[in-house]
C-alpha positions as a Python dict, from the first residue, in 0.01 Angstrom:
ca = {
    (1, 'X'): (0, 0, 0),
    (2, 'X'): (-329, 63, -228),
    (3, 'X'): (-504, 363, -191),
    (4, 'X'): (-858, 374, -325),
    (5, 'X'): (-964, 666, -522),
    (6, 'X'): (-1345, 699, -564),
    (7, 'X'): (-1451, 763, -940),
    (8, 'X'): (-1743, 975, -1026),
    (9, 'X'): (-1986, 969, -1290),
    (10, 'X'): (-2065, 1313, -1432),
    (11, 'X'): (-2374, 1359, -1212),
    (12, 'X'): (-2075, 1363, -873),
    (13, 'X'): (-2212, 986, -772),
    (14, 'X'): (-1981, 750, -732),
    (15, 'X'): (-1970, 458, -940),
    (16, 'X'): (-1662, 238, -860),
    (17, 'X'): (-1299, 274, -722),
    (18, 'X'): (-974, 278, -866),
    (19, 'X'): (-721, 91, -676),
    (20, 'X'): (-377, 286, -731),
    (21, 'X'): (-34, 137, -599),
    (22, 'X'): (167, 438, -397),
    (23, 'X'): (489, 234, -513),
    (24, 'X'): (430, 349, -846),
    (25, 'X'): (420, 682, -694),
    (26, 'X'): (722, 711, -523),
    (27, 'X'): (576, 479, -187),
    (28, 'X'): (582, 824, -29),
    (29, 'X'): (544, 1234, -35),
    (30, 'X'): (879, 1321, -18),
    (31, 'X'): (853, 1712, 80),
    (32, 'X'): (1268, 1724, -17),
    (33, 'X'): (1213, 1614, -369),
    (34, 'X'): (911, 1855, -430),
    (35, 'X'): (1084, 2154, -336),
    (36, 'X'): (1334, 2107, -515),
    (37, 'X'): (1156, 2028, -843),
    (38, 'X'): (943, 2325, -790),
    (39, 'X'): (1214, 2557, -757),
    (40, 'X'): (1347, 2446, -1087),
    (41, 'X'): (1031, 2459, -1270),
    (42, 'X'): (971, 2793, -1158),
    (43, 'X'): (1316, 2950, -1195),
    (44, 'X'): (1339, 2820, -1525),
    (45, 'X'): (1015, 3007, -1633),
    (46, 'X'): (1209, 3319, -1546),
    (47, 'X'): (1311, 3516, -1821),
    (48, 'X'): (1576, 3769, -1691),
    (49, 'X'): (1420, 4050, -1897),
    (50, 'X'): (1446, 4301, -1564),
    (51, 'X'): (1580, 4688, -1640),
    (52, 'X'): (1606, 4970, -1448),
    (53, 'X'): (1692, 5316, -1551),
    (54, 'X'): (1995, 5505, -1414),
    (55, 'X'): (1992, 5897, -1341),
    (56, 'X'): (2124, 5948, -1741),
    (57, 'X'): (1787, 5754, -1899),
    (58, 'X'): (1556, 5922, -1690),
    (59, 'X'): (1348, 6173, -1932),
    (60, 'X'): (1366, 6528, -1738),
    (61, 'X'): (1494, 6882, -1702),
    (62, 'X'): (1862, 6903, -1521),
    (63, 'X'): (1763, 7220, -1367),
    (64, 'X'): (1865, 7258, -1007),
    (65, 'X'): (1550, 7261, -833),
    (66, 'X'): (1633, 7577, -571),
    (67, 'X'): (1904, 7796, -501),
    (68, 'X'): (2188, 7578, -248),
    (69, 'X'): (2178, 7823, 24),
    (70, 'X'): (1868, 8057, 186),
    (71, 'X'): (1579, 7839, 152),
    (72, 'X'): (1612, 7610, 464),
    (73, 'X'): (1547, 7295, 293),
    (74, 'X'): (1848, 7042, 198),
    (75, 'X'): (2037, 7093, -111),
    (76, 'X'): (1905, 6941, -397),
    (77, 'X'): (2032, 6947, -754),
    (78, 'X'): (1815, 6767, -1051),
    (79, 'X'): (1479, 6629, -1018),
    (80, 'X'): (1630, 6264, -1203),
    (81, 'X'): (1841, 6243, -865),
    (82, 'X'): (1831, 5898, -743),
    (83, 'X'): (1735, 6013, -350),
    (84, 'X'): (1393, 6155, -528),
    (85, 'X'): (1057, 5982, -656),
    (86, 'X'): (1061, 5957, -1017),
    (87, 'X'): (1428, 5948, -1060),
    (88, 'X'): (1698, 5731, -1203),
    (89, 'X'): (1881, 5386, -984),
    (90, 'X'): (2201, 5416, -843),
    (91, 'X'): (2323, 5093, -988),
    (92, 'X'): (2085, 5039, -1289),
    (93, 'X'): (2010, 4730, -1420),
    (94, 'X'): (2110, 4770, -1830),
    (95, 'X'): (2203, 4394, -1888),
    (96, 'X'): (2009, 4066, -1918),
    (97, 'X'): (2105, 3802, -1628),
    (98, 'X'): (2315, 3502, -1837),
    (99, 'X'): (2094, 3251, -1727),
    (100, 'X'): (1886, 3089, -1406),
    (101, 'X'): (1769, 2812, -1545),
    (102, 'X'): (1816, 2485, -1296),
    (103, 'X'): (1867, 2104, -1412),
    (104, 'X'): (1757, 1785, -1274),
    (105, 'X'): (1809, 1437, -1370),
    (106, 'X'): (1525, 1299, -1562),
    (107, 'X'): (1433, 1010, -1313),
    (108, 'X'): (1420, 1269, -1060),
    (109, 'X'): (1179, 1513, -1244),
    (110, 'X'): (958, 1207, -1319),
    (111, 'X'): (974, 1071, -1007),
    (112, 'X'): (886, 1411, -867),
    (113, 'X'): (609, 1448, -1126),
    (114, 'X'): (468, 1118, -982),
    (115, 'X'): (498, 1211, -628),
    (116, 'X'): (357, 1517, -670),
    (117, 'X'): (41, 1365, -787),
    (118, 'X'): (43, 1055, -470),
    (119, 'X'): (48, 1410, -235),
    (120, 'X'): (-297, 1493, -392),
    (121, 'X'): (-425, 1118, -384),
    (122, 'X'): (-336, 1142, 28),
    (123, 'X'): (-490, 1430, 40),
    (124, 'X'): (-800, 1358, -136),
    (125, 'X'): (-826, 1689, -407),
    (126, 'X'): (-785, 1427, -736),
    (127, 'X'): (-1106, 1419, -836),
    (128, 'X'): (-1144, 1117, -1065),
    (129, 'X'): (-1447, 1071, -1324),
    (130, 'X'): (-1570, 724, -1556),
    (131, 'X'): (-1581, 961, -1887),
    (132, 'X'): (-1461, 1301, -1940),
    (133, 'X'): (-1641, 1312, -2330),
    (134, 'X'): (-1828, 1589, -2483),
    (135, 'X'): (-2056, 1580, -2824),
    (136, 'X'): (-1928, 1934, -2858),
    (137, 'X'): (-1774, 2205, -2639),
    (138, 'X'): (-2014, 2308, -2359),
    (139, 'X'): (-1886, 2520, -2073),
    (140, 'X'): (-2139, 2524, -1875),
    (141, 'X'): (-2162, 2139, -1835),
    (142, 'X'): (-1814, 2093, -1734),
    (143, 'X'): (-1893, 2397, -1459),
    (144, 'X'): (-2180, 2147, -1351),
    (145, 'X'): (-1917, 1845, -1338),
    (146, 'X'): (-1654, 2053, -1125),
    (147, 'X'): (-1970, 2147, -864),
    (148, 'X'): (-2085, 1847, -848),
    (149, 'X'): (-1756, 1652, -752),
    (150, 'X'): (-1742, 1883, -478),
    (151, 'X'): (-1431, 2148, -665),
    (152, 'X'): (-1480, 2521, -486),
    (153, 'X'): (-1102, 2643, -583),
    (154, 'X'): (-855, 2637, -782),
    (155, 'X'): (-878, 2346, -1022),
    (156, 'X'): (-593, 2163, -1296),
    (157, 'X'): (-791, 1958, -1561),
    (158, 'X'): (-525, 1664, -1712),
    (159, 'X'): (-688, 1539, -2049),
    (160, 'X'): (-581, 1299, -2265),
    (161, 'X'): (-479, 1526, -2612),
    (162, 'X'): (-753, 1381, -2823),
    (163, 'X'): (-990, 1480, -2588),
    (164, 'X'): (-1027, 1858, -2750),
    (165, 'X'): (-1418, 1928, -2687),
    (166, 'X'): (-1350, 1874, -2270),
    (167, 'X'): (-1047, 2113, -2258),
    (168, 'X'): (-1242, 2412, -2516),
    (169, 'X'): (-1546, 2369, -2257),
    (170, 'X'): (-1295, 2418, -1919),
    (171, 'X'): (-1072, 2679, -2062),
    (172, 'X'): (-1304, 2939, -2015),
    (173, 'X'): (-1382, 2885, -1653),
    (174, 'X'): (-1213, 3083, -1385),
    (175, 'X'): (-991, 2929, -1174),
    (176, 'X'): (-970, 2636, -1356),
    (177, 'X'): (-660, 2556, -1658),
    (178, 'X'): (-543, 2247, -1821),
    (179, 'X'): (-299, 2051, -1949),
    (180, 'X'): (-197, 1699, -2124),
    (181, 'X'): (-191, 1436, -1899),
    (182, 'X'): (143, 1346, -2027),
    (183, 'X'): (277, 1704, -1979),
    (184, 'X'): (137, 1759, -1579),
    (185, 'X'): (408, 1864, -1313),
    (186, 'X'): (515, 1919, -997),
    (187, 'X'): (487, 2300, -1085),
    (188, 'X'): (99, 2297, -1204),
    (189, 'X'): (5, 2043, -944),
    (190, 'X'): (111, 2197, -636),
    (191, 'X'): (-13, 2559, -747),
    (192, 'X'): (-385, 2424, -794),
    (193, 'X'): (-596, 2248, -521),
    (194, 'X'): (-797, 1955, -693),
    (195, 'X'): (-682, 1754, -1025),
    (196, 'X'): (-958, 1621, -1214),
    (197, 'X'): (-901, 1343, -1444),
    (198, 'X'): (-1054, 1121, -1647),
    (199, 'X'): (-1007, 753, -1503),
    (200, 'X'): (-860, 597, -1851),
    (201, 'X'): (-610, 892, -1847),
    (202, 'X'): (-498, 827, -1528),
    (203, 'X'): (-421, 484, -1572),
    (204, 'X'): (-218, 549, -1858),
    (205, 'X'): (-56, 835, -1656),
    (206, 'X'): (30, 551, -1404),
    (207, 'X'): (104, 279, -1578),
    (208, 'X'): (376, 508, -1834),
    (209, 'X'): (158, 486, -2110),
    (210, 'X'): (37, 838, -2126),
    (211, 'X'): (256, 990, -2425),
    (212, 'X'): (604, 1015, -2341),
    (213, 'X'): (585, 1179, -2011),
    (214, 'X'): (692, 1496, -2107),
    (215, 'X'): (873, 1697, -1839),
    (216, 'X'): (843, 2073, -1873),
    (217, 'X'): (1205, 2189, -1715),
}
């Protein structure tokens, strides 16, 4: 099955329409395969740096705070007890977590890269446009280009990496990152609402001529 992807010309009219196969996408969103690509993208970004302090690193006076008997109150040594605000963890954390990085198998991750993008295509946020070249870096023209395709949220930008002057004029934008279009993801795609693209970089994406693929695990 073909699905038709308008492409835009940098004024948001369209001027023609890419035919893209979903069989080079995976035929179909597969919701299993996405998870559990995502999950390993983003626990391998984790960097098991965590630390808390016990009641022995907490910085303060080991003063019993009132006499134990006469006042009415509970008895209550130290301030750096761990039943008060401000004081140390039972069980600390003092050591780094070995490791929680996650592996896939490398037709997996790519096939999941792929179907990650056919999800957007069904659900029309790749926004595709004839020529995605700048004379120079100007911000405020792409910010023209994203409003005029119709982009109100969060937005991933996939350039080709010669194409420097279009990525300095959307870095600046809120809301809005980007990335090679060899090096795009299951992770960056599904945690930004449109894609915009560049129509000879996403042939190349789909045809496995864009780079090397890259996966980011």
């Amino acid at each position: 099955m073909m699905i038709k992807l308008p492409v835009y010309n940098k004024s948001g009219k369209q001027v023609e329409t890419l035919d893209i196969d979903e069989a080079l996408l995976g035929n179909e969103v597969r919701p299993h395969l996405l998870k559990q690509a995502y999950v390993m993208f983003h626990s391998n970004r984790r960097q098991g740096s965590a630390r808390t302090r016990s009641r022995g690193m907490v910085v303060g006076s080991t003063r019993k705070l009132f006499r134990q008997k006469g006042t009415g109150n509970a008895r209550m040594g130290a301030v750096r007890t761990n039943i008060r605000r401000g004081g140390g963890v039972a069980f600390a954390k003092t050591q780094t977590h070995e490791d929680f990085r996650q592996s896939m198998p490398k037709k997996m991750r790519r096939l999941a890269n792929r179907n990650a993008l056919l999800a957007k295509l069904v659900d029309n946020e790749v926004k595709c446009i004839d020529k995605l070249q700048f004379k120079e870096p100007k911000t405020r023209e792409f910010k023209a280009i994203l409003d005029a395709v119709g982009v109100n949220r969060t937005c991933l930008v996939a350039l080709d990496s010669s194409n420097r002057n279009a990525a300095l004029s959307a870095r600046n934008l809120p809301n809005v990152d980007t990335t090679r279009i060899e090096q795009i993801n299951v992770f960056e795609l599904l945690n930004h609402r449109f894609v915009v693209v560049d129509k000879a970089s996403l042939e190349a994406f789909i045809n496995g001529s864009a780079g090397s693929e890259k996966e980011q695990a």
